[in-house]
C-alpha positions, 0 to 999 in steps of 0.5 A: 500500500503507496498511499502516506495519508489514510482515512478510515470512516466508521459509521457506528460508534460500537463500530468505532470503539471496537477499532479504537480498542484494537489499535491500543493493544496494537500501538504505545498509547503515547502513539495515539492522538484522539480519543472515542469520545471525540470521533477521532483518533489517528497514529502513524505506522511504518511511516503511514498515517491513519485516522480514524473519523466516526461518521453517524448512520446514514447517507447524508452523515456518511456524505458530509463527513467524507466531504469534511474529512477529505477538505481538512485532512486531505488523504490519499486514499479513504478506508470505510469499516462496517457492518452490511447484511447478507444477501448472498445466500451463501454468506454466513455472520462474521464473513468479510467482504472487501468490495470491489463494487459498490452498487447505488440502489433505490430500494424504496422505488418500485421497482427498484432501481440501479442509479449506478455502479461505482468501483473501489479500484480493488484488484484481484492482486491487491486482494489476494496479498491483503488476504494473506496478510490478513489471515496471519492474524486472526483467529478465523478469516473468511473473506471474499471479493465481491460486490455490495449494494447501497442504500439507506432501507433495512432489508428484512424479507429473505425473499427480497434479498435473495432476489436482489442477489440473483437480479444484480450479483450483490452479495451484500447490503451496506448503508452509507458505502454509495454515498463516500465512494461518490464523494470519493469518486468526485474529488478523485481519492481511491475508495475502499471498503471493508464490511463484516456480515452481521446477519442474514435474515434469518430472524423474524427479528432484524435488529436483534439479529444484527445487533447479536451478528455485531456483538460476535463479529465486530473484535475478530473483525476489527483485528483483521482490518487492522491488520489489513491496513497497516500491513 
């Protein structure tokens, strides 16, 4: 990895403290400017900075914090760490995903509609030395290299997130990841994604099963992006 300035968006502040954690165990605390309370730390690794920027939920706080962080911090390349829903049948809870396309959607239009397809710029290559990396490190790896879809609409159906799986090779459902690749997209910083499955629809119940998928998943998680980035 060239890029010297990398930025890290994080939409849930679990999410957040979860890296946070990760990196203190990982980096002296002297290293460490920043704190969870203020939405913000960063340290610098092997001549690389990383900063870490608690975004909020959603399209629009994903979209102005992308655009704040790169008019003020100006990296070189931005990172996204989260959470997104199977759609993959195939998937199971704990699984990564490193994207290699993220698909903006209208999930509320009917029918739905595809606004675009925005790429990460992840190759193949850079996958499979980041999965090498990243399997060295963490106590189980599952990783795939694949496509996500967007939009800000909880999918609980099973049966509509199997259609859209079938209907546009999306293996995954995110929130905010359309909204920083466009920002990314229109002030040219490459853009790239890491998400973890926290459920699958197979609850009646989708909160409560993503909350209990992000309450399993999000350590090992957060050890395998860490490493991943800093490798």
């Amino acid at each position: 990895m060239s890029f010297k300035k990398i930025a890290i968006l994080v939409p849930l502040k679990v999410e957040f403290t979860g890296l946070f954690q990760v990196a203190t165990k990982f980096q002296k605390p002297q290293n460490i400017i920043g704190s969870i309370k203020e939405k913000h730390f960063s340290f610098e690794h092997e001549e690389k900075q990383f900063s870490f920027f608690q975004t909020g939920i959603g399209i629009k706080r994903a979209e102005a914090k992308t655009l704040e962080v790169i008019q003020k911090f100006q990296p070189d390349c931005i990172w996204e760490f989260g959470t997104a829903g199977a759609l993959n049948p195939e998937l199971k809870g704990g699984e990564f995903i490193l994207a290699h396309t993220v698909l903006e959607m209208d999930l509320k239009s009917r029918p739905i509609k595809l606004i675009q397809k925005l790429s990460t710029e992840l190759s193949p290559e850079l996958y499979k030395d980041w999965q090498k990396a990243v399997d060295k490190s963490v106590d189980n790896f599952f990783g795939t290299y694949d496509v996500i879809l967007s939009d800000d609409e909880n999918i609980s159906d099973k049966v509509v997130r199997l259609k859209l799986f079938k209907e546009h090779g999306a293996d995954a459902v995110t929130w905010e990841s359309a909204s920083v690749a466009k920002v990314c997209k229109a002030h040219n910083i490459p853009f790239h994604s890491f998400r973890f499955i926290t459920d699958v629809g197979n609850e009646s119940d989708l909160m409560a099963e993503f909350k209990k998928g992000l309450e399993k998943h999000l350590n090992n998680s957060a050890k395998a992006f860490y490493s991943l980035i800093t490798s």
